[in-house]
PALUM-677819 format. One line per 3 residues: number of its first residue (from 1); their letters; for each residue x, y, z of C-alpha. Coordinates in pm, 1 decimal, m for minus. Layout:
<nodes>
NUM = a = X:Y:Z  ...
</nodes>
This chain:
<nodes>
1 = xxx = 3023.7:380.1:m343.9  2734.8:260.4:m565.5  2743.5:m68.5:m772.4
4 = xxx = 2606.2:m213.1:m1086.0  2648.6:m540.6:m1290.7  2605.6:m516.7:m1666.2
7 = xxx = 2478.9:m872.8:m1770.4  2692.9:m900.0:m2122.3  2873.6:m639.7:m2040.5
10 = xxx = 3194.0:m738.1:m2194.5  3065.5:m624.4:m2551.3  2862.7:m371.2:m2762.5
13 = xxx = 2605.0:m221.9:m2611.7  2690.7:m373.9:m2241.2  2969.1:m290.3:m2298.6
16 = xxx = 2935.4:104.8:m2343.5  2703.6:50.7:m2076.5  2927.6:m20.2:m1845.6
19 = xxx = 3153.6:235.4:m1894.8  2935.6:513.9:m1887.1  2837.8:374.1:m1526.6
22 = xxx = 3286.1:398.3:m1451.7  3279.7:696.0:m1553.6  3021.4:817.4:m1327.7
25 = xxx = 3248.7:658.3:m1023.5  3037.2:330.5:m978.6  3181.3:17.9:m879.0
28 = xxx = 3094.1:m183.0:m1171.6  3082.1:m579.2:m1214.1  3097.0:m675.6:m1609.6
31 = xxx = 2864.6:m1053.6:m1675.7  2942.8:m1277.0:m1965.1  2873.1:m1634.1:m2051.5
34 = xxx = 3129.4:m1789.3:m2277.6  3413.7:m1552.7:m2421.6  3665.6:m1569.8:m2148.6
37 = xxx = 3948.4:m1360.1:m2425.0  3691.4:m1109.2:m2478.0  3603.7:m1083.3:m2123.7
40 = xxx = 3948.3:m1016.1:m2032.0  4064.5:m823.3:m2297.1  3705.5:m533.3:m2202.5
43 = xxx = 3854.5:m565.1:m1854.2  4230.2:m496.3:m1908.0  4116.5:m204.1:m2159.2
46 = xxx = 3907.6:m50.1:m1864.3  4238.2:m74.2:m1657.0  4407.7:48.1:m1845.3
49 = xxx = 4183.4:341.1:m1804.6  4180.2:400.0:m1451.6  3870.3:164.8:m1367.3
52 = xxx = 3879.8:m181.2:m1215.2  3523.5:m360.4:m1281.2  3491.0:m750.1:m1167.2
55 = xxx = 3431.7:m1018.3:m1395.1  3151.0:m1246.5:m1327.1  3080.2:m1572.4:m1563.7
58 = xxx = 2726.8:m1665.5:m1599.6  2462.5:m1781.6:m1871.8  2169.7:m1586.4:m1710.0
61 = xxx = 1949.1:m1859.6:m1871.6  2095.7:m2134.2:m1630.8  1942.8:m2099.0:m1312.0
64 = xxx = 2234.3:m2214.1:m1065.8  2452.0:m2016.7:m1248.5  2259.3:m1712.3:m1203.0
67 = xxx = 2258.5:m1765.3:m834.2  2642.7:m1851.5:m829.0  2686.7:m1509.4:m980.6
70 = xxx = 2462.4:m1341.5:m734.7  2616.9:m1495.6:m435.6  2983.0:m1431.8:m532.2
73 = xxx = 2857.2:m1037.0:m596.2  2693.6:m1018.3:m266.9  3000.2:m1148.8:m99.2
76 = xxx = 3215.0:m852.3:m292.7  2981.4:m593.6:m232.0  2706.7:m545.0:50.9
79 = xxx = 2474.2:m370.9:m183.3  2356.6:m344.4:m548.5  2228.8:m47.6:m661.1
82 = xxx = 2190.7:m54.0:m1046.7  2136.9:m395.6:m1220.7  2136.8:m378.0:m1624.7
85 = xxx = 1981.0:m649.1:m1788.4  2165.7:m652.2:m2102.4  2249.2:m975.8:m2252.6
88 = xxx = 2070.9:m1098.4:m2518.1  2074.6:m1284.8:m2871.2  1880.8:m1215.6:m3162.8
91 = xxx = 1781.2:m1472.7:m3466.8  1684.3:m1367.4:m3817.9  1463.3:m1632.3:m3959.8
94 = xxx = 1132.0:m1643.2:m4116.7  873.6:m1836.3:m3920.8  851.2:m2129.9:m4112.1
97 = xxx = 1207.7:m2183.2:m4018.7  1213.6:m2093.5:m3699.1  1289.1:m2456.4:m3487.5
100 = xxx = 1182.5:m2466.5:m3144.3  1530.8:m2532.4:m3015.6  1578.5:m2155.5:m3177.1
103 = xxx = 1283.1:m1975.7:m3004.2  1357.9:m2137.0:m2662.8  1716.5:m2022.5:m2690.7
106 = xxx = 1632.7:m1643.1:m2799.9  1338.3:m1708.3:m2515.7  1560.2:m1854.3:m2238.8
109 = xxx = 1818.7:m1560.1:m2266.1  1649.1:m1297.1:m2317.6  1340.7:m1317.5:m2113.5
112 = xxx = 1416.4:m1610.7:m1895.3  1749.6:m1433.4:m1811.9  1606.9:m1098.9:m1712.7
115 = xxx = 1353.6:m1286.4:m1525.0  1599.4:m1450.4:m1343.7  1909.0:m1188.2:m1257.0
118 = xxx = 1595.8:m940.5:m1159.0  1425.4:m1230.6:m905.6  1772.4:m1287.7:m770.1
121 = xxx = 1852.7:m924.4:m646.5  1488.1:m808.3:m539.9  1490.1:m879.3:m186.3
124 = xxx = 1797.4:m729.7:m122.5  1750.0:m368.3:m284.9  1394.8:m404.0:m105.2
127 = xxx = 1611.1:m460.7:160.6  1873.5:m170.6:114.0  1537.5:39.9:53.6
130 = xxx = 1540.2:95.7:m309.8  1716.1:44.4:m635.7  1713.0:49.8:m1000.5
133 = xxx = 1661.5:m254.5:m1238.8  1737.2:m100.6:m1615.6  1638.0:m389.6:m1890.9
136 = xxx = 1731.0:m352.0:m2241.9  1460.4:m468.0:m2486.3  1440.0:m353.2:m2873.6
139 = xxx = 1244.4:m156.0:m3083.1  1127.0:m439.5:m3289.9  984.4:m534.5:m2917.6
142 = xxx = 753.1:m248.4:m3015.2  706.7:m262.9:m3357.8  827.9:m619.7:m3484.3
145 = xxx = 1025.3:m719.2:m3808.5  974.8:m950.1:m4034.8  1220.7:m1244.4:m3996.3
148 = xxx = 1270.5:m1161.0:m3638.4  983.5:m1308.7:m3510.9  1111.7:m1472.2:m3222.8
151 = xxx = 1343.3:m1184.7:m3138.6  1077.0:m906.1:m3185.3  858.5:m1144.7:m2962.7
154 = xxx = 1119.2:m1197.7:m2670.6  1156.7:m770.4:m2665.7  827.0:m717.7:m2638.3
157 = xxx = 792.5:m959.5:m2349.3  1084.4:m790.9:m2155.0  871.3:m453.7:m2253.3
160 = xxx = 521.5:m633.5:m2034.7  747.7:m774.3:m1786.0  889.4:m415.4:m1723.1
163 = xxx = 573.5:m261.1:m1690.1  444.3:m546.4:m1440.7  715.9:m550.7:m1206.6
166 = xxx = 805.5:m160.1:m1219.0  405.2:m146.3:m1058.4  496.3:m431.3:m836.2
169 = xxx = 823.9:m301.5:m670.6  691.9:88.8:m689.0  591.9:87.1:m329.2
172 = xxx = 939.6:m27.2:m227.1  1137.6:240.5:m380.6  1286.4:20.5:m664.8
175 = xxx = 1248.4:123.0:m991.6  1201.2:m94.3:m1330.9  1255.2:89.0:m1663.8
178 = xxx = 1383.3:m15.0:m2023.9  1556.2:163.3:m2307.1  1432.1:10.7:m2671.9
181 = xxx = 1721.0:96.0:m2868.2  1676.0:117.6:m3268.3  1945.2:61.7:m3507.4
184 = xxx = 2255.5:73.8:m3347.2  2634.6:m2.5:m3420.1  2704.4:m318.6:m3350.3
187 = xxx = 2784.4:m666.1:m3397.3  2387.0:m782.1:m3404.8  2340.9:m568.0:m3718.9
190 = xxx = 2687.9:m674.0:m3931.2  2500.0:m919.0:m4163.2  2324.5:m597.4:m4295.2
193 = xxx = 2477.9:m546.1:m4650.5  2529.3:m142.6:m4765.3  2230.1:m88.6:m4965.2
196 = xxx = 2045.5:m287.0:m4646.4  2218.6:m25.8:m4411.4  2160.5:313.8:m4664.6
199 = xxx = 1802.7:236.1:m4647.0  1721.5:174.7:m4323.4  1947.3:505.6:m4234.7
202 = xxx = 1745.7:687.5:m4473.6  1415.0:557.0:m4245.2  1579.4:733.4:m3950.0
205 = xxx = 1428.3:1082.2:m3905.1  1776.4:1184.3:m3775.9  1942.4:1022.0:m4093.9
208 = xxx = 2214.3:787.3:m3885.4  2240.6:468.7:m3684.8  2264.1:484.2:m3329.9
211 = xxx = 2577.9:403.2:m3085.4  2626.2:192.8:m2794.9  2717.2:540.1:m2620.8
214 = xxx = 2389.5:641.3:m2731.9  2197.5:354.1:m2529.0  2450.3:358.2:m2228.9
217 = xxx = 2319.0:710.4:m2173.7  2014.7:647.4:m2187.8  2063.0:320.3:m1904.8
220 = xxx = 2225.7:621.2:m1683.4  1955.9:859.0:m1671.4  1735.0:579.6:m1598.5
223 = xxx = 1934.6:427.7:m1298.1  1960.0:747.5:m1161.1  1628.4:944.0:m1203.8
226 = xxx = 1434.7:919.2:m846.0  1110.1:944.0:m990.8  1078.3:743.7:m1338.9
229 = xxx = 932.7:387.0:m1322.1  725.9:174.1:m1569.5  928.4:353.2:m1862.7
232 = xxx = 1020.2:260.0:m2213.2  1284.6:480.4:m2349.3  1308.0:472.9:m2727.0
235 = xxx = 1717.9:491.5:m2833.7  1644.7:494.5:m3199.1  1655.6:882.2:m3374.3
238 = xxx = 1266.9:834.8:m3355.5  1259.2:510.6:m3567.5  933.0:304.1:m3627.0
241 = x = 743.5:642.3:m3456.7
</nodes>
């Protein structure tokens, strides 16, 4: 039986993400850091669908948490095949604004976590001879936005650190890719207003916003394809292209 572990993968785009890899018949461990209700009620809907994923309560960006997680998963399961690195904040500020409490938080979680969950599994998929580590960055990681410096900067760093260790862990059959979803449906985009929404669907070539379904796929056919490392997967209708 294969395994995964969704970091935030109690919500949104984790998770859909984490779904899509139940439905494929993996055992499936769901990471969050502070909402305990919502963490329960994602599991006890999966349930009641047939599946039975693990909760696992970490802030990636804490060190000795990460390893806490890590240990308890490796006493569960012998093997990981499929780590997501999902979990992430965003901050909408203009620079002048932007404290650096703020950019060390959107930092910490977002890079420092992927950094972190990614170190802590390594050795063993090495180990199990191969795996796949699937990291979710943005497309402003590409591109940028105004008043999302900080965020657009963090994406873009999970986008180089891809790349880098995707060359590094080639050789020993694990593979590093990320999907760089667009505008999608979710909580991170509700401050949008209508008219905010209308036009930035009317910048979409395939005139509407994205899913978490839509990203989950794409998180699937990059855990699973044998032969694609290094890669950035756009999820956005061909946005900011």
């Amino acid at each position: 039986m294969k395994t995964a572990l969704v970091t935030g993968g109690t919500k949104g785009i984790g998770k859909a993400i984490a779904l899509a890899f139940l439905e494929r018949g993996y055992e499936v461990v769901l990471n969050y850091a502070h909402d305990e209700m919502a963490a329960l009620a994602t599991q006890e809907e999966f349930n009641m669908l047939g599946y039975c994923p693990v909760l696992l309560r970490a802030d990636v960006s804490d060190e000795a948490q990460v390893k806490a997680m890590f240990k308890e998963f490796f006493s569960i399961y012998e093997r990981l095949d499929v780590l997501v690195n999902n979990a992430g904040i965003s901050l909408i500020k203009v620079i002048q604004d932007t404290t650096l409490n703020d950019w060390n938080r959107v930092f910490d979680v977002n890079v420092k976590g992927t950094y972190l969950c990614s170190r802590e599994v390594v050795d063993k998929m090495v180990f199990a001879g191969g795996g796949a580590i699937v990291n979710v960055a943005s497309i402003w990681g590409e591109v940028g936005a105004s008043c999302e410096v900080a965020y657009s900067a963090s994406k873009g760093a999970v986008i180089a650190f891809t790349q880098a260790l995707a060359k590094e862990l080639a050789p020993s059959l694990v593979r590093v890719n990320c999907v760089s979803p667009g505008v999608i449906d979710t909580e991170m985009n509700s401050h949008l207003s209508g008219e905010e929404m209308e036009e930035l669907i009317a910048s979409i070539p395939m005139e509407r916003i994205g899913t978490p379904a839509d990203v989950a796929e794409a998180c699937v056919f990059l855990a699973e394809s044998s032969y694609v490392t290094g890669e950035v997967l756009s999820v956005g209708g061909g946005f900011g292209k």
